[in-house]
C-alpha positions in Angstrom: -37.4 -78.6 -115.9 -37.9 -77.9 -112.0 -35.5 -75.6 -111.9 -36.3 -73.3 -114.8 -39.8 -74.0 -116.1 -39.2 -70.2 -117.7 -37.6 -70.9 -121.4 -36.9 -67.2 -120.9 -34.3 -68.3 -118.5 -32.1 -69.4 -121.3 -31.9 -66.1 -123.3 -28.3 -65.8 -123.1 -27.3 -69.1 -124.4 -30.1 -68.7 -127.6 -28.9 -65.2 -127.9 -25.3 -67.3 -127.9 -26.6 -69.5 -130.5 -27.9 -66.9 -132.6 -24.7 -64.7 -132.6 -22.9 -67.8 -134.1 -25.1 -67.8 -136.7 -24.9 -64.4 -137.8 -21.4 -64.0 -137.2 -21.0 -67.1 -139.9 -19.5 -69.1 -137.8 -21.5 -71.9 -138.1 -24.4 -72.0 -141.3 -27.8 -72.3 -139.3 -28.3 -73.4 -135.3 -31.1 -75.7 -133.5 -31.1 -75.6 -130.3 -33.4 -77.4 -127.5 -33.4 -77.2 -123.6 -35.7 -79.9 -122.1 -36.2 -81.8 -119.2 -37.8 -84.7 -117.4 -41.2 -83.4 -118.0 -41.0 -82.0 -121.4 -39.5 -79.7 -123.4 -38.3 -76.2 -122.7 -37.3 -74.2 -125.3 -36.7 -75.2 -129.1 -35.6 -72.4 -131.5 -33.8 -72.2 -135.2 -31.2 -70.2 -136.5 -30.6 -69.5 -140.0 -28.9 -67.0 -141.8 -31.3 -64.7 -144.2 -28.9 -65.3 -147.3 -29.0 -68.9 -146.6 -31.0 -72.3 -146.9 -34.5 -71.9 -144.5 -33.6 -74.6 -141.6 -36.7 -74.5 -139.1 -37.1 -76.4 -135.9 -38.1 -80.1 -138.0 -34.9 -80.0 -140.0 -33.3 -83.3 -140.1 -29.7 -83.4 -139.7 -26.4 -85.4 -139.8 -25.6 -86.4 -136.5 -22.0 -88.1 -136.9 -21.0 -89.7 -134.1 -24.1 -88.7 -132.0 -25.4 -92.0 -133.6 -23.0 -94.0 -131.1 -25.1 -93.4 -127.7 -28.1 -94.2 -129.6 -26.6 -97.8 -131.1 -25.2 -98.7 -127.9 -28.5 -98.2 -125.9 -30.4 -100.5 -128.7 -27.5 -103.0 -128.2 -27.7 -102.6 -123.8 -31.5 -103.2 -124.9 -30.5 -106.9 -126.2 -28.0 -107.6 -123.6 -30.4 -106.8 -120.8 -33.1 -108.8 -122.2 -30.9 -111.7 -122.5 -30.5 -111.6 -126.7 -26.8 -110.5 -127.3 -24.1 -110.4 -124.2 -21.8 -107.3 -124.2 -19.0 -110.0 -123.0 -19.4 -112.6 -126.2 -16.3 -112.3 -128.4 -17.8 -110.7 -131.8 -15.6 -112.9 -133.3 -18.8 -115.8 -132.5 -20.8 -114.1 -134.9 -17.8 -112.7 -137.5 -14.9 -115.7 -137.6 -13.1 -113.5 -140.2 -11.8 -112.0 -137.2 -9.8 -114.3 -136.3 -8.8 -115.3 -139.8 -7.4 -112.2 -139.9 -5.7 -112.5 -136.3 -7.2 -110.3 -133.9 -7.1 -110.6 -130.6 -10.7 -111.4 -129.0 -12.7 -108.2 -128.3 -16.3 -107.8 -127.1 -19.3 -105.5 -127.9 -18.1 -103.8 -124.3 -14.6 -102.9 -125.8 -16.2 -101.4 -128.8 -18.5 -99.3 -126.9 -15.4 -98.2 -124.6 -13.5 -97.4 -127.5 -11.1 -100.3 -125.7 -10.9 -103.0 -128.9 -7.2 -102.1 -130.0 -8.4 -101.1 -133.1 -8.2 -97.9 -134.9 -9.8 -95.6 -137.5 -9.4 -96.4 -141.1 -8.7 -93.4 -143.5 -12.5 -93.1 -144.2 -11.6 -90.2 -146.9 -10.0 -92.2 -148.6 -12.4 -94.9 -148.6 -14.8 -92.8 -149.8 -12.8 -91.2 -152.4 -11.3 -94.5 -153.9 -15.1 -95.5 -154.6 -15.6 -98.0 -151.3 -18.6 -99.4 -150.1 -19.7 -100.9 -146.3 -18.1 -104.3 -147.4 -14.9 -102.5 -148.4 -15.0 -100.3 -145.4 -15.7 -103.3 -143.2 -12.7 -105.4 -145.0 -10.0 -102.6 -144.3 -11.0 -102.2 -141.1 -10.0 -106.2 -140.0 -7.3 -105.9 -142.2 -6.0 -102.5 -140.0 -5.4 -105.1 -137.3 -4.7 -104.2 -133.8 -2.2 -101.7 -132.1 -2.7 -103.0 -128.5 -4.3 -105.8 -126.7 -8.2 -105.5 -126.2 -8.7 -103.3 -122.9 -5.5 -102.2 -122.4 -5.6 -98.6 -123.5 -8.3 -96.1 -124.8 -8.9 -94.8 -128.3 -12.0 -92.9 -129.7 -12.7 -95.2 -132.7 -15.8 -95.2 -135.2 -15.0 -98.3 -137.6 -15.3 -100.5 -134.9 -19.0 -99.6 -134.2 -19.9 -101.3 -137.7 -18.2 -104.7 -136.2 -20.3 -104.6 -133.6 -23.9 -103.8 -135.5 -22.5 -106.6 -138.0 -22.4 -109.2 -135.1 -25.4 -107.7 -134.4 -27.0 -108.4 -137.8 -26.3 -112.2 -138.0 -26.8 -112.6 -134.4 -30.6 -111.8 -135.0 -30.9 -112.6 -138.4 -31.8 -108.9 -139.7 -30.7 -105.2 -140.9 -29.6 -103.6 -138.2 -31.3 -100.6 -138.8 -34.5 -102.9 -138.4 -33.4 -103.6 -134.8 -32.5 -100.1 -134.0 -36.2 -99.3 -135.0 -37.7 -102.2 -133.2 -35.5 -102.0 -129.7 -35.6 -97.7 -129.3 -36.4 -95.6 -132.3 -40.3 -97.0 -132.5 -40.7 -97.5 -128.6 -39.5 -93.7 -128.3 -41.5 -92.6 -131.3 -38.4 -91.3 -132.9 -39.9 -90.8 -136.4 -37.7 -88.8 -138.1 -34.0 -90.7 -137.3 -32.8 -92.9 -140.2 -29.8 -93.9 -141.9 -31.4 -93.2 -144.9 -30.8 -89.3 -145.7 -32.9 -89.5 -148.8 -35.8 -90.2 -146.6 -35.8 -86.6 -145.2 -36.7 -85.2 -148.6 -36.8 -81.6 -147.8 -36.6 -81.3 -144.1 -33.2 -82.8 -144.7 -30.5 -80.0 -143.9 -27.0 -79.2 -146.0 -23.8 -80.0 -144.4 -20.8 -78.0 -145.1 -17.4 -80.4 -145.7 -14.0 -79.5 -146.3 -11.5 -82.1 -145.4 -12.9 -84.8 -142.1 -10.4 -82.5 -140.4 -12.7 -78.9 -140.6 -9.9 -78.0 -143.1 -10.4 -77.5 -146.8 -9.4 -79.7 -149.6 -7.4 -78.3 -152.3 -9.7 -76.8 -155.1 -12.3 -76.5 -152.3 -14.6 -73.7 -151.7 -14.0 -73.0 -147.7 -17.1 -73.9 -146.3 -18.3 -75.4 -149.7 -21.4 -77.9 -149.1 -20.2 -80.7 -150.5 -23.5 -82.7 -151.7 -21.7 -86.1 -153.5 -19.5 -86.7 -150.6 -22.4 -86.5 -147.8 -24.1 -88.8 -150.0 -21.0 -91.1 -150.3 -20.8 -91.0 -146.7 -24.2 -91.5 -145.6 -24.2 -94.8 -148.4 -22.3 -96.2 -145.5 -24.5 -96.3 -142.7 -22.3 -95.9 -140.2 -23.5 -97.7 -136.9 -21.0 -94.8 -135.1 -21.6 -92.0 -137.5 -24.2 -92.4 -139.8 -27.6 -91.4 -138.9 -29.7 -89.0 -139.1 -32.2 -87.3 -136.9 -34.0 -83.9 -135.7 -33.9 -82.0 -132.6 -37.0 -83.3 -131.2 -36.3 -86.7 -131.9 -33.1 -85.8 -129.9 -34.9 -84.7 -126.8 -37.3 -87.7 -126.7 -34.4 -90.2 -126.4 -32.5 -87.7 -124.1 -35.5 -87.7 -121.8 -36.4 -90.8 -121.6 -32.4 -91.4 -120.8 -32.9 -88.5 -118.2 -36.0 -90.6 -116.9 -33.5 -93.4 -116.2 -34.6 -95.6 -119.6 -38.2 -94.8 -119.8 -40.5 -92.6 -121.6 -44.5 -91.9 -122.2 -45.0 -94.7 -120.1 -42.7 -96.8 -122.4 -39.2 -98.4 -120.8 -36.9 -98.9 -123.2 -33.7 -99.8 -120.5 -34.3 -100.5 -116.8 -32.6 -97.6 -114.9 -29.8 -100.2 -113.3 -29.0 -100.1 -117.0 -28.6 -96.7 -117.8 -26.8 -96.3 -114.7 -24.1 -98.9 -116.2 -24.1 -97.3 -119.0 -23.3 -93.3 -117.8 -20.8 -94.1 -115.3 -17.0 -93.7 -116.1 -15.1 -96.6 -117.7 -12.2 -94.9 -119.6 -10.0 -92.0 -119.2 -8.0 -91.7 -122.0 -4.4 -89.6 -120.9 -5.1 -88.7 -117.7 -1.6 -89.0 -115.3 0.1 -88.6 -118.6 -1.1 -86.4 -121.0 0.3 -82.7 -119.6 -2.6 -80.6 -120.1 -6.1 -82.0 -118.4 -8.0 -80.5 -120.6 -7.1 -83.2 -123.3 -8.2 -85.5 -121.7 -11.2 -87.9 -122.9 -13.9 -89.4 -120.5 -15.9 -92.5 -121.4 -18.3 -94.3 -120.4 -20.6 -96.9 -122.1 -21.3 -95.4 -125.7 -21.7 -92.1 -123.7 -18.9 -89.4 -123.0 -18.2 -88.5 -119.8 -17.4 -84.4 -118.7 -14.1 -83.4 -118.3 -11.6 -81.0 -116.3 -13.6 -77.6 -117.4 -17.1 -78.5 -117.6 -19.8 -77.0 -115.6 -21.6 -80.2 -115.8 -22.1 -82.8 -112.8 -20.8 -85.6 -112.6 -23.8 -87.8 -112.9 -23.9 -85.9 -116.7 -23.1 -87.7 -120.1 -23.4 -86.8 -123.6 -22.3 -87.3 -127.4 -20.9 -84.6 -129.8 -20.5 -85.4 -133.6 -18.0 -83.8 -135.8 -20.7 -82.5 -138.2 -22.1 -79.6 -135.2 -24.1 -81.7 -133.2 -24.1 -82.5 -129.4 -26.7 -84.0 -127.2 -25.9 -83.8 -123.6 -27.9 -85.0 -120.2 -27.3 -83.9 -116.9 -29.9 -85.7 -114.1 -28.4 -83.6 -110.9 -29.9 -80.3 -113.5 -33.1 -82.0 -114.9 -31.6 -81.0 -118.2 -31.3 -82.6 -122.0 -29.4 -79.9 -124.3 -29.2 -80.3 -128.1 -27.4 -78.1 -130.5 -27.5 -79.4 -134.1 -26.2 -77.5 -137.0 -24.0 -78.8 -140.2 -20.4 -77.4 -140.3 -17.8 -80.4 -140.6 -15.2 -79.7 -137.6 -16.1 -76.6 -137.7 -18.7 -75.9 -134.4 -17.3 -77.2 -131.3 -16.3 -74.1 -129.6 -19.5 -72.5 -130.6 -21.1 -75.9 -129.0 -19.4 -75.2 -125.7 -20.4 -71.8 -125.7 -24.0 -72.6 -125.8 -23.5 -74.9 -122.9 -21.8 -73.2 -120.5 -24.1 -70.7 -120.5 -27.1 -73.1 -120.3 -25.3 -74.1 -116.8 -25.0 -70.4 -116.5 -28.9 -70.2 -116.1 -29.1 -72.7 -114.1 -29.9 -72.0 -109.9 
């Protein structure tokens, strides 16, 4: 980082970190500053009553798995093998059996397909699988025409990587290894959670809202239902990765879609990718602060970040955020496993990252 090559520099946001950690508001903390040129500062955070979580741990990273499917899939449309304007429904005709309106791997990764969330609790908890989750979803149907408004939607990310799959003729996890996670040397991200034996770290679960089911323990870690979720491979939620694995695909997105001498995306690319697309309530909703920005598989800053507006990033509802500014020469990751539970301790982190900054 040419600005701060001193990891000391950062002291107030690890210090930040560590306070959240101690102060139980979120179960363990790892943190990473990097930039262009390599990493800065890692550090882990764990409580001494509590599971040992170092620097390798692998953890859930929710929706932070979007950015990282949609630059595999901006991979195949660049290199002329899947076009982001094709109708999914060329590759899945059971949508329009079931009547939806034509939508495109674009309006899924601008959260722009009309489409909504499906009660995933539920699908869990009634004993669904992917084919199940993947049948309610088409049956949901559509609450507006494709590209007409935005809403923040997860199911529709497993539409896409199933077009995916029969376009190429093979698991989509094989293709995200093949397009980015090999090239990047991304080692330890999988949708496979048993893979990261021990280094894999707990997630606490209440209800997918941060609040506690009934007969719940607040802040229980609930084992069977990560499990349950995880069986589902979520193309928008579902993998899971470490911190350095984190900083080697936020890098080499920093470095404009290459890494090690490897290019995974031409920079024309990524610059499609991170600018604005989507607003979600802005001129309507009454407080700026709610609003959402979007861009391609990559959120956007809003009204009270410190961030420029060249940045982009991904949070995920389990306490993770990456985030990449190129006017900073920074990559910030914050990973930890508290289910709705760790955004304001996120933001707190980063603000005062930008706080050390020039």
């Amino acid at each position: 980082m040419a600005a701060h090559p001193d990891p000391h520099a950062f002291d107030t946001a690890f210090d930040i970190a560590r306070r959240g950690v101690d102060d139980g508001t979120v179960p363990f903390a790892i943190v990473a500053v990097a930039g262009a040129e390599g990493l800065v500062r890692l550090e882990a955070f764990a409580p001494p009553d509590g599971p040992r979580i170092g620097t390798n741990a692998v953890c859930l990273l929710a929706s932070v798995t979007k950015p990282i499917t949609a630059t595999a899939v901006m991979r195949l449309a660049s290199t002329g093998r899947f076009r982001l304007t094709t109708p999914l429904s060329t590759w899945l005709p059971e949508l329009d059996a079931a009547g939806l309106a034509p939508f495109t791997a674009w309006h899924v990764l601008t959260h722009t397909t009309g489409i909504t969330d499906v009660d995933l609790e539920k699908v869990l908890l009634e004993g669904g699988d992917r084919a199940e989750y993947l049948r309610r979803t088409i049956a949901k149907g559509q609450d507006w025409a494709p590209g007409s408004r935005f809403a923040y939607t997860t199911n529709t990310f497993d539409l896409l990587a199933e077009a995916v799959e029969r376009a190429l003729d093979r698991p989509f996890e094989e293709v995200l290894r093949l397009e980015l996670l090999d090239p990047l040397g991304m080692t330890a991200t999988t949708f496979d959670h048993t893979r990261a034996g021990g280094l894999r770290a707990p997630v606490k679960v209440g209800r997918w809202d941060g609040t506690v089911s009934e007969g719940a323990a607040d802040g229980a870690v609930a084992e069977p239902v990560v499990a349950a979720y995880s069986s589902l491979q979520l193309a928008g939620g579902g993998l899971w990765s470490s911190a350095a694995d984190l900083v080697r695909f936020g890098r080499a997105m920093l470095r404009g879609g290459e890494l090690d001498g490897v290019r995974v995306l031409g920079r024309p690319i990524v610059d499609l990718m991170t600018r604005e697309v989507t607003v979600n309530g802005l001129g309507a909703m009454p407080d700026r602060l709610a609003d959402e920005h979007y861009a391609i598989g990559w959120g956007k800053p809003g009204a009270a970040s410190a961030a420029s507006p060249r940045a982009f990033g991904h949070g995920g509802v389990s306490g993770t955020r990456l985030w990449i500014d190129p006017a900073h020469d920074l990559v910030l990751v914050y990973l930890t496993g508290s289910w709705g539970g760790a955004r304001e301790a996120i933001d707190d982190v980063q603000m005062a990252v930008y706080g050390a900054i020039g």
